[in-house]
KETORKE-193985 format. One line per field, with one value per residue (C-alpha): z, x, y. Coordinates in steps of 0.5 Angstrom, whole numbers, plus 500, padded with zeros to 3 digits. Each point is the difference from the previous one (the first is absolute). Example, Ala and Ser with C-alpha at 12.3 -4.5 7.8 and 13.67 -1.06 7.14 Angstrom:
REM KETORKE-193985
w 516_498
u 525_502
v 491_507
//
This chain:
REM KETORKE-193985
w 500_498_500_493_498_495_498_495_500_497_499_497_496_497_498_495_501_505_502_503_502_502_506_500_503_495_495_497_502_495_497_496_497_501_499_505_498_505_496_497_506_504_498_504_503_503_502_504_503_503_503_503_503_502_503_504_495_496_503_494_499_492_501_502_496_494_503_502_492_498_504_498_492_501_502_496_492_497_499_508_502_496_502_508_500_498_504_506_498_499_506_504_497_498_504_507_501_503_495_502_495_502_497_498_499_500_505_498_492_501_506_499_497_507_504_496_504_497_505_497_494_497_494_495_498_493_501_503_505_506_505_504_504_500_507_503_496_504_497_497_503_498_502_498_499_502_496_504_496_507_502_507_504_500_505_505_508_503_504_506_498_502_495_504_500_501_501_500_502_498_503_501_503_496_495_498_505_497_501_501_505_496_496_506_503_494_500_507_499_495_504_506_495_497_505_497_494_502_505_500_502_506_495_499_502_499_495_500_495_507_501_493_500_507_497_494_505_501_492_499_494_498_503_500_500_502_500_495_493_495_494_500_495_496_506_503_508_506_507_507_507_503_508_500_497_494_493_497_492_497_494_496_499_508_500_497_502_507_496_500_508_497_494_502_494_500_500_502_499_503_498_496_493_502_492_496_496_496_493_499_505_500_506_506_503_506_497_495_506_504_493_499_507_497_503_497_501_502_500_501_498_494_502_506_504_505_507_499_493_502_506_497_495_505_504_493_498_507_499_494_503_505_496_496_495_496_501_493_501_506_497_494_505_504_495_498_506_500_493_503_506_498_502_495_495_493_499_505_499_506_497_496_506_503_495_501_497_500_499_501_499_504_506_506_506_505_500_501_503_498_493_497_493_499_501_495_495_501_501_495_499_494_502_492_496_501_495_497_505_506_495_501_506_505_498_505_501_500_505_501_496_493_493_496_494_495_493_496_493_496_492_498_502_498_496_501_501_496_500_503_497_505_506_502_497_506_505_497_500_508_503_497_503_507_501_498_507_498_498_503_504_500_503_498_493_496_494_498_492_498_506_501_505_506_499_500_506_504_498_502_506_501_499_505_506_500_501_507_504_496_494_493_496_494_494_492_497_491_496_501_506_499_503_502_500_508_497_504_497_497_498_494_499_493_502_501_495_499_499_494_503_501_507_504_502_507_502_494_504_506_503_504_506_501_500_504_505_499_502_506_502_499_505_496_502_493_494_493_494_492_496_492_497_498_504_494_502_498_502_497_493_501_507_503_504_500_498_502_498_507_506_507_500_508_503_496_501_505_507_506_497_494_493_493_494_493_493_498_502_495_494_497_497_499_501_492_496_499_507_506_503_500_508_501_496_503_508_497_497_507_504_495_499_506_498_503_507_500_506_499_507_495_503_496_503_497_500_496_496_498_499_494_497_500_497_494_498_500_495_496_502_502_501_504_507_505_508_506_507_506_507_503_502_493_496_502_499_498_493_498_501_494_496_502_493_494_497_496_503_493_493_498_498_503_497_493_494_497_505_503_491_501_506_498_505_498_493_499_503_495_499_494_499_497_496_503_497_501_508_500_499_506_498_497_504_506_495_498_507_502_493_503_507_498_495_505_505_495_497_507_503_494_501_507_499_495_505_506_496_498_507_503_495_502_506_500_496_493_494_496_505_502_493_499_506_499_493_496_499_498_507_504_496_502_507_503_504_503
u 500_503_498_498_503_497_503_499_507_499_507_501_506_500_496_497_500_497_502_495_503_494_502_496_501_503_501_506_500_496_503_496_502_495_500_501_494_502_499_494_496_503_496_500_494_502_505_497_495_507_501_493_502_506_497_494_495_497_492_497_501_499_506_504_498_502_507_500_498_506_505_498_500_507_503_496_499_494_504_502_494_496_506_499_493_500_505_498_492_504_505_494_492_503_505_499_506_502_505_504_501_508_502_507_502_508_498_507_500_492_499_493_497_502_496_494_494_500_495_495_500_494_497_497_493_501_503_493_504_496_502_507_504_507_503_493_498_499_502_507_506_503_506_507_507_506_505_505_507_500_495_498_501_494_496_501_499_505_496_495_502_494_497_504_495_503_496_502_495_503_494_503_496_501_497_493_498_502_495_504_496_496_505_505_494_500_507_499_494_504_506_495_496_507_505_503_502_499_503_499_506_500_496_505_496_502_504_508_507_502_493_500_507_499_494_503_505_495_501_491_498_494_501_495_500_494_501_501_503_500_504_502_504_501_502_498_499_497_499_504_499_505_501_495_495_500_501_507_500_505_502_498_507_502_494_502_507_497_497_508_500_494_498_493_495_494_500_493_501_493_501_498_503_505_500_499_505_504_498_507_506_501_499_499_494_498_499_506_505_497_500_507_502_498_493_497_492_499_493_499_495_500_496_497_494_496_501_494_502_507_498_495_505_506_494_497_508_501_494_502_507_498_495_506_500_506_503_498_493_498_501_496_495_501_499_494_497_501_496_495_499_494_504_506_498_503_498_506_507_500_500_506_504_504_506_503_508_502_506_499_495_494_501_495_503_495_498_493_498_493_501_492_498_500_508_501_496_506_505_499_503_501_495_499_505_508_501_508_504_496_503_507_503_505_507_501_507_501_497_493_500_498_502_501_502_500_503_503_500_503_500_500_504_503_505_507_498_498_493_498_495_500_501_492_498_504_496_494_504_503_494_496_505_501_492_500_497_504_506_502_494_501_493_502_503_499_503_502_503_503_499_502_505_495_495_507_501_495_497_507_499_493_502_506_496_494_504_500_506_499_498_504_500_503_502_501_502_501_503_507_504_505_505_503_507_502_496_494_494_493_495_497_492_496_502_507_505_507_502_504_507_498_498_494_495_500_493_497_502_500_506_503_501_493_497_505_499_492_503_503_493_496_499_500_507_499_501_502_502_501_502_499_504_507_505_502_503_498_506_501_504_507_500_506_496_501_495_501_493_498_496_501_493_502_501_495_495_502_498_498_496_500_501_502_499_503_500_506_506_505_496_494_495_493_493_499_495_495_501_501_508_505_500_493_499_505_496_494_502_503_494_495_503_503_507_503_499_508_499_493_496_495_501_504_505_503_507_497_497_505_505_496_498_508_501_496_501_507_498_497_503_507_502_493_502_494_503_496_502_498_501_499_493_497_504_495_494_494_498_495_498_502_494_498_498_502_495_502_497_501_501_505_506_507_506_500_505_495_500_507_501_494_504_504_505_500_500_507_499_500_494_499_493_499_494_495_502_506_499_496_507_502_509_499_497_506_505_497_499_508_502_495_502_508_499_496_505_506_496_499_507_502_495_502_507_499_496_504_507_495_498_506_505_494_501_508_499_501_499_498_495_497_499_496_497_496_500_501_492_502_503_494_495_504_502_495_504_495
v 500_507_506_503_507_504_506_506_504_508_502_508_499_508_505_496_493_496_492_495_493_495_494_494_494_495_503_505_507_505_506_505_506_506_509_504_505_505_506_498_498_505_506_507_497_495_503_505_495_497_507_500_493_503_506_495_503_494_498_497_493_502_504_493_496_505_501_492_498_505_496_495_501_503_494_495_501_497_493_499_503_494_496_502_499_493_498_503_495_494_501_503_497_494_498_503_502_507_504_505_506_504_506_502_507_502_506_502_502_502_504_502_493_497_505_500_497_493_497_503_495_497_497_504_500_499_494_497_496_501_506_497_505_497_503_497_494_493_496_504_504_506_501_505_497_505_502_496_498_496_494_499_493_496_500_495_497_496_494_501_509_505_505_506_506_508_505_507_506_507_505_507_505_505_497_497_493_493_494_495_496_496_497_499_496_495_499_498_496_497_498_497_496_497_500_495_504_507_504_508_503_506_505_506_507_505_500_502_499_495_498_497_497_495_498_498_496_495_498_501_497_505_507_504_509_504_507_506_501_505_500_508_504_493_496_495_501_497_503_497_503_504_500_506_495_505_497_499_499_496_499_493_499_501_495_494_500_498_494_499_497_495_499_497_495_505_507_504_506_504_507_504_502_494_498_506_501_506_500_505_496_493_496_506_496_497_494_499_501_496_494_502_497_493_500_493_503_508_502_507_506_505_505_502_497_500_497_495_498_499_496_496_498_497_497_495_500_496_496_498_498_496_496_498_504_503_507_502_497_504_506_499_498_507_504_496_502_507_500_497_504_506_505_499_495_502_507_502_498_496_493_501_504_493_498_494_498_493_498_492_496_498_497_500_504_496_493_500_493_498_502_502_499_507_500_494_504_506_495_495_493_496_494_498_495_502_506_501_502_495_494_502_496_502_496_495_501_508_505_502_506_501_501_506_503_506_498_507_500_505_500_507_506_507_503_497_492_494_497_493_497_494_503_501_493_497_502_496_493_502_501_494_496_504_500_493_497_493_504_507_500_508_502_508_500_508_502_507_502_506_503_508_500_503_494_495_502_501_493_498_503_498_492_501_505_495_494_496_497_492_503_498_506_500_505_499_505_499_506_505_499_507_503_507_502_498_492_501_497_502_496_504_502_501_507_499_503_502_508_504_498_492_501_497_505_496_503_497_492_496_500_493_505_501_493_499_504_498_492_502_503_495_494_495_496_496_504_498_504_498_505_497_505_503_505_505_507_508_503_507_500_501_498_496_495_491_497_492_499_498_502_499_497_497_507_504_495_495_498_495_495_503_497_504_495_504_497_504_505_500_501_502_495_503_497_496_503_495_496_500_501_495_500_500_495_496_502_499_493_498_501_498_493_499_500_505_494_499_496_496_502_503_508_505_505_506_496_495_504_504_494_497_507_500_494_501_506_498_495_505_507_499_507_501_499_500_502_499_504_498_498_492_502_502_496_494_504_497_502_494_494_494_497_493_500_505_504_506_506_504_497_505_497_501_502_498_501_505_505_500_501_506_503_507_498_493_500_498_494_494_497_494_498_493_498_495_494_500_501_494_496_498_500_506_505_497_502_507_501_500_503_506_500_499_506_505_498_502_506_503_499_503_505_502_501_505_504_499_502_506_502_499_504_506_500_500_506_497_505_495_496_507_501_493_500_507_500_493_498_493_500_503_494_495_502_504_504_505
//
């Protein structure tokens, strides 16, 4: 039994473009492109109604809905919202399940974006889809993605540990009354109701720097604020109480640096404007300093509201909490009932007043003890037939964590650098055999082609960050590996290019350094790395600088319990143009058949892997030389499982005289096509079998002396190699020196 998990990502790319990345159990992960129709449904009118929200004028619910509406039909263009209304009835109608709705806007590039009232999100009429509220919807829940370059841990207990609640009253006399007693009294119903799991630290009241500090000591997993906030000549501020009981205003970032003492699970920020942001300055909130902190959930308020509203949304918050609801869950359900009190309803701006921040996945703070069949409804199982990822078992002999993997593949570049047609068709072939329950068993396989370097990053980082302890996370790269001048590495993009002096616009690739420093962040401790690709040099012309055509892949990459498998670091060999490349068919071919199984206990590991890639390409490719670097540790790594029987997982074929002919770095090779007739004499096709393998043998011997002498001599500064390396094009077919 698992939990189900459906979900409908929003992510803002730039002014223009939007991308909406679908979840849902057994199945891959979904991206569909989309406009981003800012300047169209973003009219003066509308404009002004935010100002009106703002200013705390809306009272017509009319007024909402038509705000609402606009919201929406920025984000989603005709196409996704069709899109969105299907998926939301089949996950929602037909399946009963609860679908979760996360926006995502880089608050940094896009200031006055983040800070519209996104909230107020619903479905336009003209699509007769019914009346649906996203930020109060039963059955859906809304919520925002910080811009954090950053992933908070999981949100985990240790054995038997109670839910420590801190609650933290600042009421300076100076300033209008603070209710606060309702929502204490619920906390303290809470706790005594559940003792077992629950425990209502010493509530903090009033409020001081010291106060919060000792409080934090005590490592709360939610901390609760009431009091007072304002967001004042474009910054955020929330009032402390001075020993005169009088209101001490502090900025957000002095704020959230006490949040350095104890950096709690949930942050519910019960104070007004705590939320609101500038649509000017980046990052000035109340809220966005407290997300940096590397806050899992903050809750907090944007615009302000009364003492009633407040009040009443924090006591539903803690009920939904102890019914064994998820964070995200309860305030849905808070603002929901905000809407439906008489006195707020949808014609005042209340409803849409609570934003959440999550920056982990659902996980219920409070185990309710006797879950009710309303609860099972909001956090749904999978009761029905096993879906994809349930096949997928745990390897007996390898810790209990999972399998991850995100394949890159990179065929199209910019000025400066060669296309590799094959280097996208790789990733098809590797994720069939890692998502293969009776092979790679790998229950998150995602593919990635011709990313720009941001998005290659990020979902690099993406795949690391998410990662727990006994995961196995994997990442194959197919395409360019360049160098710069003091021999660091990069791994090119489709928007990667050399400039006028035959130098690498750095700006433009993934360099080794940064997927390093995202390794060593992860707490992953088994990660592998297979670059399929060669190690070519972008040094300014003119430069004196040795290329020895080789990376020092261990301290660029490397570390404990890591493995780096690399198809080559001498030369360059591209993808073949009508096939995959010689060294993912050979990793293909070892896993699917099982061959690559050296020592017959049916499980393959990364040494043995790259033992038998090696063994045949240097029957096919004596000048390529696979490497791996690691440790005693990763080196026994498991990759996959051996068939008991072979069964293809693809019919296209392996390495074939045609496509190492077809190869524009290949095509020196000699190849001797028979006739049919002839293969079918058994005498004659051994004989021609040796001839070739003598010939190519001999040809490529020869071939490799001629370019070592060249290379060589161009490195002792001979005239007359430096005048072939960089001016003889028969030199540059044959021996590729780029």
């Amino acid at each position: 039994m698992t939990r189900a998990k459906y979900i409908y990502r929003i992510c803002v790319i730039n002014p223009r473009r939007v991308r909406v990345e679908k979840e849902e159990p057994g199945k891959p992960n979904n991206r569909i492109p989309g406009i981003f129709r800012y300047q169209d449904k973003i009219t003066p009118e509308v404009k002004e109604l935010i100002e009106k929200v703002r200013q705390n004028g809306l009272n017509d619910a009319n007024q909402s809905r038509f705000l609402g509406e606009a919201l929406f039909d920025t984000l989603f263009d005709d196409e996704l919202c069709d899109d969105f209304i299907a998926f939301y009835n089949e996950v929602v109608h037909t399946k009963q399940q609860l679908l979760r709705v996360e926006l995502h806007i880089d608050e940094r590039k896009m200031p006055e974006v983040a800070a519209f009232p996104w909230e107020f999100m619903c479905l336009p009429e003209k699509k007769y889809s019914g009346t649906m509220w996203l930020a109060t919807a039963p059955a859906l829940v809304f919520s925002r993605l910080p811009s954090q370059r950053i992933s908070a841990p999981p949100m985990e207990s240790g054995a038997n540990e109670k839910m420590r609640i801190a609650l933290v009253v600042s009421a300076p006399t100076d300033l209008n009354p603070v209710a606060y007693e309702e929502v204490q009294a619920a906390i303290e119903t809470l706790a005594q109701e559940q003792p077992e799991q629950v425990e209502l630290l010493p509530v903090v009241n009033p409020a001081s720097r010291k106060a919060i500090d000792n409080i934090l000591r005590k490592k709360p997993h939610i901390f609760h604020f009431i009091g007072h906030g304002r967001f004042q000549n474009e910054n955020g501020e929330i009032a402390l109480v001075d020993e005169f009981d009088q209101a001490r205003w502090i900025s957000a970032n002095d704020f959230s640096e006490l949040l350095n003492q104890h950096r709690p699970r949930i942050i519910l920020l019960q104070a007004c404007q705590g939320a609101m942001e500038s649509t000017s300055k980046v990052s000035v909130g109340l809220a966005s300093k407290v997300v940096q902190q590397i806050i899992p959930v903050l809750v907090a308020m944007q615009y302000p509201v009364s003492n009633s509203t407040a009040s009443r949304f924090a006591c539903h918050f803690y009920k939904q909490l102890a019914q064994g609801k998820s964070e995200d869950i309860a305030v849905q359900e808070g603002r929901r009932e905000i809407s439906l009190h008489e006195s707020t309803g949808y014609w005042k701006r209340d409803f849409a007043t609570p934003v959440i921040f999550m920056q982990v996945q659902d996980a219920p703070v409070v185990q309710s003890q006797n879950e009710s069949g309303f609860q099972r409804l909001n956090q749904p199982v999978v009761l029905d037939k096993p879906s994809h990822k349930q096949l997928h078992v745990k390897d007996a002999r390898q810790s209990q964590g999972v399998k991850r993997a995100l394949l890159i593949g990179v065929s199209k570049y910019g000025k400066g650098l060669k296309p590799l047609p094959g280097a996208t068709k790789d990733l098809e072939e590797i994720k069939g055999i890692l998502s293969s329950p009776q092979l790679g068993n790998f229950v998150d396989v995602k593919a990635l082609s011709n990313p720009d370097r941001q998005e290659m990053e990020e979902a690099i980082e993406e795949l690391f960050a998410s990662s727990e302890k006994d995961d196995l996370v994997l990442l194959f790269f197919s395409g360019h590996g360049v160098k710069d001048s003091s021999n660091q590495l990069y791994l090119t993009t489709r928007i990667t290019r050399k400039n006028s002096q035959g130098e690498l616009v750095k700006t433009t690739a993934v360099s080794a350094r940064a997927i390093h420093n995202i390794m060593n962040g992860s707490r992953s401790k088994r990660q592998v790395v297979i670059l399929d690709c060669c190690f070519s040099a972008a040094f300014r012309k003119g430069l004196l600088v040795k290329d020895d055509r080789s990376v020092d892949l261990q301290n660029q990459l490397g570390g404990e319990g890591r493995a780096i498998l690399a198809s080559s670091t001498d030369y360059s060999f591209s993808q073949l143009d009508k096939q995959l490349s010689i060294y993912t068919q050979y990793l293909v071919q070892g896993i699917e058949t099982g061959e690559a199984d050296l020592n017959g206990d049916r499980v393959i590991s990364l040494d043995e892997l790259h033992e038998y890639i090696e063994n045949k390409i240097k029957e096919t490719l004596p000048v390529m030389t696979p490497k791996i670097y690691t440790d005693q540790e990763g080196s026994k790594i498991q990759i996959a499982k051996a068939p008991r029987d072979y069964s293809p997982v693809s019919d296209t074929p392996l390495v074939t005289p045609e496509g190492i002919k077809e190869s524009s770095k290949a095509d020196s090779l000699i190849i001797l096509s028979l006739p049919i007739k002839i293969l079918s004499k058994l005498v004659i096709v051994i004989a021609i079998v040796v001839i070739s393998v003598l010939l190519r043998v001999a040809y490529l011997e020869k071939e490799s002396v001629y370019c070592n002498d060249i290379i060589e001599g161009f490195h002792k500064g001979n005239k007359k190699a430096t005048n072939t390396y960089y001016n003889d094009q028969e030199f540059k077919r044959r021996c590729n020196p780029e």
